[in-house]
N, C-alpha and C positions, 0 to 999 in steps of 0.2 A: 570543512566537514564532508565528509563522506556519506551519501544515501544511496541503498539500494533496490531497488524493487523487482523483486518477485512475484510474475502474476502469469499465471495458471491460462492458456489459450492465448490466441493474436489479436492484433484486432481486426477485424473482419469489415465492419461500417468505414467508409470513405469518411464522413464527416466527425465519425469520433474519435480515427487514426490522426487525422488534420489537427482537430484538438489537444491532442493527446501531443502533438509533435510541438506545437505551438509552445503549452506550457512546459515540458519536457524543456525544449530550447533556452527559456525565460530562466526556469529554476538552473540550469545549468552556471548561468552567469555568477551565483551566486554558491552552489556546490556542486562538487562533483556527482554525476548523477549514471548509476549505474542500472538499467532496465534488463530483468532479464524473462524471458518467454519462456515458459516447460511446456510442453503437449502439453495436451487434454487427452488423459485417459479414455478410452472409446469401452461401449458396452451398460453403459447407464442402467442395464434394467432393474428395474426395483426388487430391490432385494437384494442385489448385489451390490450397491454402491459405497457399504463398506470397504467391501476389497480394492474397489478403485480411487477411493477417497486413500489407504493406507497407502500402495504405488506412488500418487501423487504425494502424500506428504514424506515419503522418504527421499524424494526426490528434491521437494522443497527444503528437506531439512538439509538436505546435502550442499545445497547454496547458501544457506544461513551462516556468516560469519561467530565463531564461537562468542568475540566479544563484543558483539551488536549488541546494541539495544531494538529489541524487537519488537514490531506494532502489527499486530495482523487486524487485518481489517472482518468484522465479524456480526454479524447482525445481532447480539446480544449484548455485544461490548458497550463502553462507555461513550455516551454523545458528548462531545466539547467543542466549544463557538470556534470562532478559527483565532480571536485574540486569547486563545486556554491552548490552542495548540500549536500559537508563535510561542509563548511565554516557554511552554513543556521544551522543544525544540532549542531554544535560546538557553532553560536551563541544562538539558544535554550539551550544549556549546563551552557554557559556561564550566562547568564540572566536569571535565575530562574530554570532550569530546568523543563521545563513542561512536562508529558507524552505526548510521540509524540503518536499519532493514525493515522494508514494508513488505509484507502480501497480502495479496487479494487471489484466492483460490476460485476454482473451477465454477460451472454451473449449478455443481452438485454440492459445494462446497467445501470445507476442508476437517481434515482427518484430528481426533482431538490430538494425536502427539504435536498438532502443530499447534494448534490453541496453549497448551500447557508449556511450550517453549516462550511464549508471549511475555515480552513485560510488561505490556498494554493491550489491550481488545478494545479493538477501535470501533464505533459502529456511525457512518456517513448519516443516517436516519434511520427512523423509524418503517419507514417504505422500504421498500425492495427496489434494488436496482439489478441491470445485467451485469454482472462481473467487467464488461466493456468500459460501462457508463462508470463503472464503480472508478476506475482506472484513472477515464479524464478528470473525474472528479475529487481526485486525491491528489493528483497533480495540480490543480489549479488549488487547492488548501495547501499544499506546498508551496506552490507558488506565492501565493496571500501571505504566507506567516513568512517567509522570509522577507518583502515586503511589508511588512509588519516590525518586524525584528531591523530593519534599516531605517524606518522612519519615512519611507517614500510613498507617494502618493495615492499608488491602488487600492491599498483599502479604506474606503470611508466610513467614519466613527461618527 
């Protein structure tokens, strides 16, 4: 199966690139794993972050495979443990296999056309993370649920 992600900025932190590459590597072994980087829109000032939220998600939508199943990652979305989001995954596997497409938008975060393109609004917690942090941290819930989905030993129940 095929996954791609889509995330808004680089990663700038040495230790969360390291991470990031770490599981990136791991989940590779078990899908194809396609990472892709947009700029970040520059000019943030308040009030404006419409117009740069809109930029970015045309951009983002212009990556979005038409017959992806889409997960953006979204601070309002749905919380699920990581054995609800091997199962979710397993059952995209199972039923057709669609490429899954993940984003994680900008600091300012993302435009609704991209929300509404969603077949899932995912949200990591209840906290706030940096768009960086959000990154490693979706990679290694990738990682887990496919491990999970194989029966091997990383995640303990």
């Amino acid at each position: 199966m095929k996954i791609r992600l889509i995330c808004v900025g680089k990663l700038s932190l040495a230790w969360i690139k390291e991470g990031a590459d770490e599981y990136a590597a791991r989940l590779k072994r078990h899908f194809t794993l396609e990472i892709i980087e947009l700029k970040e829109e520059k000019g943030g000032r308040r009030g404006d972050t419409a117009s740069l939220l809109r930029r970015e998600g045309e951009r983002i939508l212009a990556k979005v495979p038409e017959q992806a199943f889409v997960v953006v990652l979204d601070e309002r979305g749905k919380q699920l443990g990581s054995e609800r989001l091997a199962e979710l995954l397993g059952e995209q596997m199972l039923h057709g296999g669609r490429p899954w497409c993940l984003v994680i938008g900008g600091p300012y975060g993302l435009d609704p056309a991209v929300r509404t393109r969603a077949n899932l609004l995912l949200s990591l917690s209840k906290m706030t993370f940096t768009h960086q942090m959000a990154r490693l941290f979706l990679l290694e819930q990738l990682y887990r649920s496919s491990t999970i989905l194989r029966n091997e030993p990383y995640h303990n129940q």
